[in-house]
TORKOL-4160 file (C-alpha; in steps of 0.2 Angstrom, whole numbers, padded with zeros to 4 digits, m for minus):
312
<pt num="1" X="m0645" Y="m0243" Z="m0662"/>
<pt num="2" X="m0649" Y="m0234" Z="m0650"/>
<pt num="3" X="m0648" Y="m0239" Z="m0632"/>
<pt num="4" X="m0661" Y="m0238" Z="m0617"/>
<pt num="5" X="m0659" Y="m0245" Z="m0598"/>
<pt num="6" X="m0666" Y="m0258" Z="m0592"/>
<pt num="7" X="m0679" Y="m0248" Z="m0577"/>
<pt num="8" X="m0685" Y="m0239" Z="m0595"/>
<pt num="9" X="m0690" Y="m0253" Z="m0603"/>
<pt num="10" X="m0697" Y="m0263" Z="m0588"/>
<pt num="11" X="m0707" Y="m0248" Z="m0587"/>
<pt num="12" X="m0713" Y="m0247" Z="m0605"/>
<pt num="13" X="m0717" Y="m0264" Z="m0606"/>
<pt num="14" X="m0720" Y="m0271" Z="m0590"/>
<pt num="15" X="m0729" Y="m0288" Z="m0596"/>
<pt num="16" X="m0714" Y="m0293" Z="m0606"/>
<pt num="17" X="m0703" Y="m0292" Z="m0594"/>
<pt num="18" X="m0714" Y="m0298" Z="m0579"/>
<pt num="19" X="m0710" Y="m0315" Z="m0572"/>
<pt num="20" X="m0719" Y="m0330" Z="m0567"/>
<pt num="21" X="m0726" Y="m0332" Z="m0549"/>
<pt num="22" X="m0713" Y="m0348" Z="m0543"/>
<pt num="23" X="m0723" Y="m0358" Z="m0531"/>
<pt num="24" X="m0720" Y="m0372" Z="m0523"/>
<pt num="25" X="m0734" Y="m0386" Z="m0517"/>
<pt num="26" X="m0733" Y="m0395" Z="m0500"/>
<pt num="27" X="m0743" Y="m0410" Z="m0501"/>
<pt num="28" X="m0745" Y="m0420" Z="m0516"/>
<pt num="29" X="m0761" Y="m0432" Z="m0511"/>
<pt num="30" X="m0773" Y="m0424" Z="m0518"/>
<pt num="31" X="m0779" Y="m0422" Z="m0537"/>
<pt num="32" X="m0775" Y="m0403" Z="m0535"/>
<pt num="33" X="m0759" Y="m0406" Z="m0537"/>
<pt num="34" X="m0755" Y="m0412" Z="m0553"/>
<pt num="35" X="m0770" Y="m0403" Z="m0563"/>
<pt num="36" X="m0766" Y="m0386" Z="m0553"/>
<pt num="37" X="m0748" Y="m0390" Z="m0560"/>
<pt num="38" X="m0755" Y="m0395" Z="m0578"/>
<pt num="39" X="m0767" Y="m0381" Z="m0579"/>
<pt num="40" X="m0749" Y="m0367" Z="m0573"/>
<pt num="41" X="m0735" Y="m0376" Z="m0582"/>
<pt num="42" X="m0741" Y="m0380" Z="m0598"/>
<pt num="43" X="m0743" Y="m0365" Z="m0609"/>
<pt num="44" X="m0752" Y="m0377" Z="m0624"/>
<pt num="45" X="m0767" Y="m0383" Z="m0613"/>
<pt num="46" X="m0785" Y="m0375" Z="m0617"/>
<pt num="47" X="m0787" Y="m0373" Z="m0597"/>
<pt num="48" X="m0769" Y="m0364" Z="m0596"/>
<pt num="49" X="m0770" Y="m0349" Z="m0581"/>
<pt num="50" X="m0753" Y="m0337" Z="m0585"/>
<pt num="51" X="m0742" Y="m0329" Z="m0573"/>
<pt num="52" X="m0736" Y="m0341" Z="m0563"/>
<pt num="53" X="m0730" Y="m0359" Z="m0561"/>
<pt num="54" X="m0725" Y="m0374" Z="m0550"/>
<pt num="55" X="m0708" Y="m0376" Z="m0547"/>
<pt num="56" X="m0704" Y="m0386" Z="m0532"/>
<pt num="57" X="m0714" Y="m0398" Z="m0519"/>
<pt num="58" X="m0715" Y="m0407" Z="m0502"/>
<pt num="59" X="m0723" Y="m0422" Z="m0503"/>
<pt num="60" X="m0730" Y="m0426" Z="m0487"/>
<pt num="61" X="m0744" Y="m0438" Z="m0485"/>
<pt num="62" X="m0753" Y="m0446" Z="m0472"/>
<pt num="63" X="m0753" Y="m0465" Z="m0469"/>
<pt num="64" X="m0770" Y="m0465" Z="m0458"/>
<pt num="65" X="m0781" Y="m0458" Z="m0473"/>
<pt num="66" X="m0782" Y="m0471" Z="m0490"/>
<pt num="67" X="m0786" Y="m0456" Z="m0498"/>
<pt num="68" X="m0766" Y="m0450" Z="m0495"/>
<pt num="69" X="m0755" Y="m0464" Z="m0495"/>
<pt num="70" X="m0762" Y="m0473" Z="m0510"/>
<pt num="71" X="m0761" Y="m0457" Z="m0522"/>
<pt num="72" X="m0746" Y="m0447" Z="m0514"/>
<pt num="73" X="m0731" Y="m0456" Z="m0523"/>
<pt num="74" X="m0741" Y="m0456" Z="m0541"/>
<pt num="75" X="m0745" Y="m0439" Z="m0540"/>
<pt num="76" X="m0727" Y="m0436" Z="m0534"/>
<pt num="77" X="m0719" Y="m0445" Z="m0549"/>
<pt num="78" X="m0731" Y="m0435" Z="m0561"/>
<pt num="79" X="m0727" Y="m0418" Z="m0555"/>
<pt num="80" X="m0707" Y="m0424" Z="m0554"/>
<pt num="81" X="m0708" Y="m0432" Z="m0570"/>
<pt num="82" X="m0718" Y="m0422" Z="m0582"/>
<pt num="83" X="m0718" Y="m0408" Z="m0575"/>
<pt num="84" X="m0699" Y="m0405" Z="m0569"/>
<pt num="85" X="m0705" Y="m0401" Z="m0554"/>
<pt num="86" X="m0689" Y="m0402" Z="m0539"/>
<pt num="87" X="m0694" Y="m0411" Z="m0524"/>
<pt num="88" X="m0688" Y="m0406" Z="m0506"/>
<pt num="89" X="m0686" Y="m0416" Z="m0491"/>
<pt num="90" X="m0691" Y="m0401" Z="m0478"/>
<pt num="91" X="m0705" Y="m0388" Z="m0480"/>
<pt num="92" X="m0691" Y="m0374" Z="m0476"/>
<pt num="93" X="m0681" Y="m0379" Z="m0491"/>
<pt num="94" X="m0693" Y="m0371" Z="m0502"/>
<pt num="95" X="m0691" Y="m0355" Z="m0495"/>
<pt num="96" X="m0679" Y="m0350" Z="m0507"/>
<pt num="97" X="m0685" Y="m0359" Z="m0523"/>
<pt num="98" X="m0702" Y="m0351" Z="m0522"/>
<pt num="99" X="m0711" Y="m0333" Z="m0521"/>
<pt num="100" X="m0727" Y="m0341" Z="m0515"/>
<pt num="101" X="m0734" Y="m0358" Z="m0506"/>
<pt num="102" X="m0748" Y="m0369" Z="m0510"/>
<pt num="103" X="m0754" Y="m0379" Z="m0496"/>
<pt num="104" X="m0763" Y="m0394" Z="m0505"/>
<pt num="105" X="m0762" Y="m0409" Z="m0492"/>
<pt num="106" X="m0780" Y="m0419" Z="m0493"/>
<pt num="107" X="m0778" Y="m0421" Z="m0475"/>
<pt num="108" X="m0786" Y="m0404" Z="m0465"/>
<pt num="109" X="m0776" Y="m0411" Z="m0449"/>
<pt num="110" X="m0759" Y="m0406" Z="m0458"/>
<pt num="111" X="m0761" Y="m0391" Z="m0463"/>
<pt num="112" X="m0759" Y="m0382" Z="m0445"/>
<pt num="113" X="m0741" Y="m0390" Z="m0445"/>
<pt num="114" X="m0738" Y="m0387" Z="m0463"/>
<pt num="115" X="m0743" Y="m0366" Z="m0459"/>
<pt num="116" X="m0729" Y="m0368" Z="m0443"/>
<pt num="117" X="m0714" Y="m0373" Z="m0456"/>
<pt num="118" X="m0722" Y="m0363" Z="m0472"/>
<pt num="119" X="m0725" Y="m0347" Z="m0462"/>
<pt num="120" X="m0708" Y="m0346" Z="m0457"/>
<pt num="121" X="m0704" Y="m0342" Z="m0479"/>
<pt num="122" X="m0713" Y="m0326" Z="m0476"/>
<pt num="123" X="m0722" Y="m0331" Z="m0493"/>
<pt num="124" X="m0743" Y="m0330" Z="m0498"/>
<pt num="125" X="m0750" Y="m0344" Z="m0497"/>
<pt num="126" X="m0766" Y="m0354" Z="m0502"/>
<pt num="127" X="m0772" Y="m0367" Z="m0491"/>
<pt num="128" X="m0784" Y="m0379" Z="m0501"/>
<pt num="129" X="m0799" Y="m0385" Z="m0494"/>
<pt num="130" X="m0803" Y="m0390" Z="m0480"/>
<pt num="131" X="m0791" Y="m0375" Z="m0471"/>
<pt num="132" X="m0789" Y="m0387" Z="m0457"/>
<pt num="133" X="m0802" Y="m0401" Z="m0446"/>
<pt num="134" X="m0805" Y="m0392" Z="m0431"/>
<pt num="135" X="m0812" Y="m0372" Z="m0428"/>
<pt num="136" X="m0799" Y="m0373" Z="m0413"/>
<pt num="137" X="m0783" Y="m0377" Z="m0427"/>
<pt num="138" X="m0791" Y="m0363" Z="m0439"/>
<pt num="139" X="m0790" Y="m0350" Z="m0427"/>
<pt num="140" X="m0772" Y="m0355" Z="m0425"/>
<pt num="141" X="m0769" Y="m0354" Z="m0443"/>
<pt num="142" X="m0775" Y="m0337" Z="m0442"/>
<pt num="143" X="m0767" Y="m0333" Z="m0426"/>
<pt num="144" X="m0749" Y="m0340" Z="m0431"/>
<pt num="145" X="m0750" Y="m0331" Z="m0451"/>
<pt num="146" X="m0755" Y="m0315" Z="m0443"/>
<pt num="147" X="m0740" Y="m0315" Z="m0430"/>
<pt num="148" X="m0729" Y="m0318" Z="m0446"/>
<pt num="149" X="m0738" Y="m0304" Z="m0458"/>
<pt num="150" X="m0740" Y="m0316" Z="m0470"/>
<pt num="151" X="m0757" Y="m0319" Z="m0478"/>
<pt num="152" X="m0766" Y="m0331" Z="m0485"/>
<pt num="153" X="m0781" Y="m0336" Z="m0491"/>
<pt num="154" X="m0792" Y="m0354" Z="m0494"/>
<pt num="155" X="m0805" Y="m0355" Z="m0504"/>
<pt num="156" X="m0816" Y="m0370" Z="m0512"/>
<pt num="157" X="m0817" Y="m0369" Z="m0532"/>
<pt num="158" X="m0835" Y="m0371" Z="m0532"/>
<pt num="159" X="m0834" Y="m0350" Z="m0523"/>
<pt num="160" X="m0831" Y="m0349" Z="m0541"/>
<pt num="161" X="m0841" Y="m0358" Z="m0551"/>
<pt num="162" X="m0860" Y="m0355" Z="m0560"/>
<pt num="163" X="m0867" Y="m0352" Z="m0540"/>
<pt num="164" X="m0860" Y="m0333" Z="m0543"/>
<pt num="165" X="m0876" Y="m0331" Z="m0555"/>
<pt num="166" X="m0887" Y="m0333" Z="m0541"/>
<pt num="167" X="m0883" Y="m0319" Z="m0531"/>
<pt num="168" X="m0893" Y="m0305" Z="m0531"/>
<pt num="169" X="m0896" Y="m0290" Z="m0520"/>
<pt num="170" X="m0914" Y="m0293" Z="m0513"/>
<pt num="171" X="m0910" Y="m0312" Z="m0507"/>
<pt num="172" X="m0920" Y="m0319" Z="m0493"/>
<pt num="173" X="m0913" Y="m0336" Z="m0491"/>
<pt num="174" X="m0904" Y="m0350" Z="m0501"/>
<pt num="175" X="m0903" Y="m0371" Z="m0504"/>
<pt num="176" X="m0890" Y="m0377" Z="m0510"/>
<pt num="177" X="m0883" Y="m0398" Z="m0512"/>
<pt num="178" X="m0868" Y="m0406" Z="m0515"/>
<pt num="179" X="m0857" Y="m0422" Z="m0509"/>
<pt num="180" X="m0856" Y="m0424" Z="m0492"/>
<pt num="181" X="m0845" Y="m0441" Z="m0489"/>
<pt num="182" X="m0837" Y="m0441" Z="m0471"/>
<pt num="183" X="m0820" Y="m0446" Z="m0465"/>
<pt num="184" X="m0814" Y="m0454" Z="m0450"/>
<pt num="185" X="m0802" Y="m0442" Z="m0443"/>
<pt num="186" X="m0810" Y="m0427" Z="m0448"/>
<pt num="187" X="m0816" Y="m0420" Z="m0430"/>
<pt num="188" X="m0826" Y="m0406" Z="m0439"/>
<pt num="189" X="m0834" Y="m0420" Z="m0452"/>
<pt num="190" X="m0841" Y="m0409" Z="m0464"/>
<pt num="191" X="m0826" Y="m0402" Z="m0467"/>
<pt num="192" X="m0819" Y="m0417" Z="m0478"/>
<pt num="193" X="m0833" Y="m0414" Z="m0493"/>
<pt num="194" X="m0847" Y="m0404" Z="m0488"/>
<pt num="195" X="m0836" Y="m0389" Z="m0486"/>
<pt num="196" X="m0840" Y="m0386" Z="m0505"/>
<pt num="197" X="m0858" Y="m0384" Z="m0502"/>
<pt num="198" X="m0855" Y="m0373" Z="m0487"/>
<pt num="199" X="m0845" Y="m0364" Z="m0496"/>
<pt num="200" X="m0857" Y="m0362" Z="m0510"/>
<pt num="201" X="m0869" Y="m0355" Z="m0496"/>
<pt num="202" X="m0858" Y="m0345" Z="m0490"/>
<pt num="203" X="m0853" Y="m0336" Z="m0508"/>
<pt num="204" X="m0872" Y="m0333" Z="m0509"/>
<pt num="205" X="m0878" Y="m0328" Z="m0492"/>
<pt num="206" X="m0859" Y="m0319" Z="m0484"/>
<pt num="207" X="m0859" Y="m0318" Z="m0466"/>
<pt num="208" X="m0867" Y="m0316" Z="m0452"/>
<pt num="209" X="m0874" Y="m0333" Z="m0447"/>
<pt num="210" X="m0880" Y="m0333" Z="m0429"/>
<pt num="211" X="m0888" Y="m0352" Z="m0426"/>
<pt num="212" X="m0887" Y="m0369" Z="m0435"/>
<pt num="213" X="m0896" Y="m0385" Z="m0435"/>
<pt num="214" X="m0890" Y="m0400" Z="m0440"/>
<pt num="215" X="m0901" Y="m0414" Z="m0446"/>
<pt num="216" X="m0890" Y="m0432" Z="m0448"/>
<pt num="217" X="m0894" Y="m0447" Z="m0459"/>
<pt num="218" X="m0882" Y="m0459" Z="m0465"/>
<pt num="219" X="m0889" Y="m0457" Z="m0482"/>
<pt num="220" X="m0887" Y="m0434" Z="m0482"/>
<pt num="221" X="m0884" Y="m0419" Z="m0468"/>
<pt num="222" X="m0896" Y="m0406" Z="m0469"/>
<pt num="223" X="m0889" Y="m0391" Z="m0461"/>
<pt num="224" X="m0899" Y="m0373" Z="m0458"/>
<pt num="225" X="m0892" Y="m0357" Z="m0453"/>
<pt num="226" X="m0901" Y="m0343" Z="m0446"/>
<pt num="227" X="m0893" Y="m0325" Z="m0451"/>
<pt num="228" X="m0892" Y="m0311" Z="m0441"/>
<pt num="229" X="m0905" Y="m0302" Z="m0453"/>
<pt num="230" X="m0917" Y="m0315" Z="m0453"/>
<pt num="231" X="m0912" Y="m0324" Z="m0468"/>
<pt num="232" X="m0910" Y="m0343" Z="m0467"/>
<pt num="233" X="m0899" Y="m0355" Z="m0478"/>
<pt num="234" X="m0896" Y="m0373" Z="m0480"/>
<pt num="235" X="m0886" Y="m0386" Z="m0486"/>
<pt num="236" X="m0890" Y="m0404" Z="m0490"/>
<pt num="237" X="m0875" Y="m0414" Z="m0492"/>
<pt num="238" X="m0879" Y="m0430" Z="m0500"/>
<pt num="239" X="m0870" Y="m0447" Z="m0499"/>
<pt num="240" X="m0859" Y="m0454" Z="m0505"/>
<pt num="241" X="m0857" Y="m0441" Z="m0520"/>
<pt num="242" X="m0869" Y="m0431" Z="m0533"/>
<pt num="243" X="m0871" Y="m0416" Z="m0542"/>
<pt num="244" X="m0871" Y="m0398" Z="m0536"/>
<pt num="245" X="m0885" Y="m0384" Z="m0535"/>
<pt num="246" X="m0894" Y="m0369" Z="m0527"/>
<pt num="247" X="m0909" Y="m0363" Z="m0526"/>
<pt num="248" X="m0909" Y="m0344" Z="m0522"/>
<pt num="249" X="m0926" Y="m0334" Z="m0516"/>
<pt num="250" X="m0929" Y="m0318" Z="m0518"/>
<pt num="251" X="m0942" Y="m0303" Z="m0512"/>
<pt num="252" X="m0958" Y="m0302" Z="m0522"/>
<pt num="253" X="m0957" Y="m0321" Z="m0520"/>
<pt num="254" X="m0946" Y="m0322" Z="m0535"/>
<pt num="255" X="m0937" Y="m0340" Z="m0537"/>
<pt num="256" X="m0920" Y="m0345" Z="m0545"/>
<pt num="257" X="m0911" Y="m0360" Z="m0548"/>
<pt num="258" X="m0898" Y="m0370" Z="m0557"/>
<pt num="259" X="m0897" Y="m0390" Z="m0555"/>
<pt num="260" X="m0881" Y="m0399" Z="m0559"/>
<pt num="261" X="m0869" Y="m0383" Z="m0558"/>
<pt num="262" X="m0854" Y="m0384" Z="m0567"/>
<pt num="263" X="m0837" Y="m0376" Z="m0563"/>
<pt num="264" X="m0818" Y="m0377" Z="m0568"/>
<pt num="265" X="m0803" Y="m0376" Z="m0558"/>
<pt num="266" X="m0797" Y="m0363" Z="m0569"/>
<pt num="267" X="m0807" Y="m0345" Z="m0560"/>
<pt num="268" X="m0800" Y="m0353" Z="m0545"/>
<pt num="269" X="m0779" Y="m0353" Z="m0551"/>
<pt num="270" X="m0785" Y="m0337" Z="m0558"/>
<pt num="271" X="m0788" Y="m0330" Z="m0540"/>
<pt num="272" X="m0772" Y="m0337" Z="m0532"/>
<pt num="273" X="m0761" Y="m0332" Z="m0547"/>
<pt num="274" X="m0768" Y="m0314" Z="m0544"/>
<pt num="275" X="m0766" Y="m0315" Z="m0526"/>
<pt num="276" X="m0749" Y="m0321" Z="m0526"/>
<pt num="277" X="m0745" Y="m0305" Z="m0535"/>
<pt num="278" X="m0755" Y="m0292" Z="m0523"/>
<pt num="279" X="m0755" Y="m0300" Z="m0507"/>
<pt num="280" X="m0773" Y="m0296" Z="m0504"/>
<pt num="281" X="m0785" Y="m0312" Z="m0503"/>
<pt num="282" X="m0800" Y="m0313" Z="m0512"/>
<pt num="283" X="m0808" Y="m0323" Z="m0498"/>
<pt num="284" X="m0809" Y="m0311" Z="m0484"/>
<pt num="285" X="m0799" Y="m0324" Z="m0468"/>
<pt num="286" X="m0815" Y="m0319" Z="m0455"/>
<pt num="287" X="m0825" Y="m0327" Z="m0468"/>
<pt num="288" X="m0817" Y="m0342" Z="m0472"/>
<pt num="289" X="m0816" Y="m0343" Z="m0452"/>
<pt num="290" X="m0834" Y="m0340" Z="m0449"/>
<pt num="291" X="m0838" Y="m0356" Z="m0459"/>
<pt num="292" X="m0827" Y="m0365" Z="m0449"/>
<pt num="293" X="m0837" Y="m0359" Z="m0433"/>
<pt num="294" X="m0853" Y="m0363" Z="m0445"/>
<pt num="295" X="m0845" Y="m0381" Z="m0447"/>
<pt num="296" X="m0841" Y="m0380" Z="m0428"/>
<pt num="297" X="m0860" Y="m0377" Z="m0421"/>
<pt num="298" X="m0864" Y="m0389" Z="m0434"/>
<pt num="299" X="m0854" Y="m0403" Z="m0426"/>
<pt num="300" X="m0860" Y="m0396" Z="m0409"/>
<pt num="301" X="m0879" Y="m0400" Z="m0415"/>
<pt num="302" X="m0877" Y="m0417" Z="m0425"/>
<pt num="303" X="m0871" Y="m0419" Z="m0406"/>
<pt num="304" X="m0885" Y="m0414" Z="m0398"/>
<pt num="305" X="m0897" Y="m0423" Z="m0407"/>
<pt num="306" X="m0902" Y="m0408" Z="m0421"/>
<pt num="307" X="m0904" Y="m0397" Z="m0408"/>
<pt num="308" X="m0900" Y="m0378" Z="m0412"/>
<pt num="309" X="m0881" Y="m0371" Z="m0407"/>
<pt num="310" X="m0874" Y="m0354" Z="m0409"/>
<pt num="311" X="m0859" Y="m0349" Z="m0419"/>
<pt num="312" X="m0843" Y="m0347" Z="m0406"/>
């Protein structure tokens, strides 16, 4: 038989010989954690995304937030359990089980000190939703992964659900609704839930907000942003959950919408696993930091009693 080198083959057949992204999960308090993991490691599911797969995990937690520390140890147990996945008592020690990082704690607050320890692996990471609780530790994030060339990205999944059938070239504005629960700690409190409406307007509109307004009810938020080009967009995020939408308008008063918007988590671990492998986010950063200065005036106006603030 005849005999070929390994380069030759690699070349030949790079998809054979191409291994999974390892990556490694700090914080396991969130729902993301487990499914993410499901949806990677198992090769049988219907939902299975190819190319990578979870490997190890910090735990972390956060004993001020019920929404933590009564779901951190199950979901820890699943992923260690089920899923073979090796735990670690320091974010540094999975520096050299992994080839990327997932930064999945519930709790926005922990994610600027998670990026100070993860940063330090040199590996892309993808911080999940909210990227942190204040504009002020965003920036940070920013400023610190920058320093270490190491990019990153965060992205809602809703970026990536039905709401991408709605844009169109000739918008002039948009509405769009979804949760908007609150949490205590959260100094930016849209950031808990109603990121994934912003992010919704966001995927629809891009950037270039200038002003925003911020209407407060214990029952809903009804935030508006003016754009640079005139064109305004708004959220209503609704208490304590419901379903998602959009309504997108367009010259020659044309009109679309789509009520009860479904999505997967699946287009989402689509984008990481492809990032993971080119390094290039599919997020731009400047964007995902714009809505945290979006969030930002819309704390400062909530603040002021709905009156208008500018973007910092």
């Amino acid at each position: 038989m005849r005999t070929f080198r390994t380069g030759l083959l690699l070349c030949l057949f790079p998809a054979v010989w191409a291994a999974d992204v390892r990556l490694g999960i700090v914080g396991t308090d969130t729902s993301h954690a487990p499914e993410f993991t499901r949806m990677l490691n198992d090769a049988s599911a219907k939902d299975h995304v190819p190319g990578a797969r979870v490997v190890a995990a910090f735990k972390g937690g956060s004993p001020d937030i019920p929404e933590s520390w009564n779901r951190v140890d199950g979901y820890a147990k699943e992923l260690r359990e089920k899923w073979n996945v090796e735990f670690v008592d320091h974010i540094g020690d999975l520096c050299s089980k992994i080839d990327g990082i997932l930064i999945e704690s519930v709790d926005g607050r922990a994610h600027l000190p998670e990026v100070k320890e993860a940063v330090k692996c040199g590996k892309p990471m993808f911080i999940d939703k909210p990227l942190a609780s204040t504009l002020a530790d965003a920036r940070e994030i920013a400023k610190i992964t920058a320093d270490a060339n190491v990019p990153w990205f965060s992205s809602s999944s809703l970026r990536y659900s039905d709401i991408e059938k709605l844009r169109v070239p000739d918008m002039t504005g948009a509405f769009v609704w979804g949760p908007g629960p609150l949490e205590e700690h959260h100094q930016l409190d849209l950031s808990w839930y109603a990121i994934h409406p912003v992010e919704m307007l966001y995927t629809l509109m891009g950037m270039g907000c200038e002003r925003v307004t911020r209407t407060y009810t214990p029952d809903a938020d009804v935030i508006t942003g003016v754009w640079k080009d005139g064109r305004s967009g708004t959220v209503r995020a609704q208490r304590p959950y419901g379903a998602y939408g959009a309504v997108v308008f367009a010259k020659k008063n044309r009109v679309e919408s789509m009520t009860d918007l479904k999505f997967s988590y699946a287009p989402l671990i689509q984008q990481i696993v492809e990032f993971m492998n080119t390094r290039k986010p599919p997020v731009p950063n400047a964007e995902t930091l714009e809505i945290f200065s979006f969030l930002d005036a819309a704390q400062r106006s909530r603040e002021a009693g709905g009156d208008p603030e500018t973007l910092q």
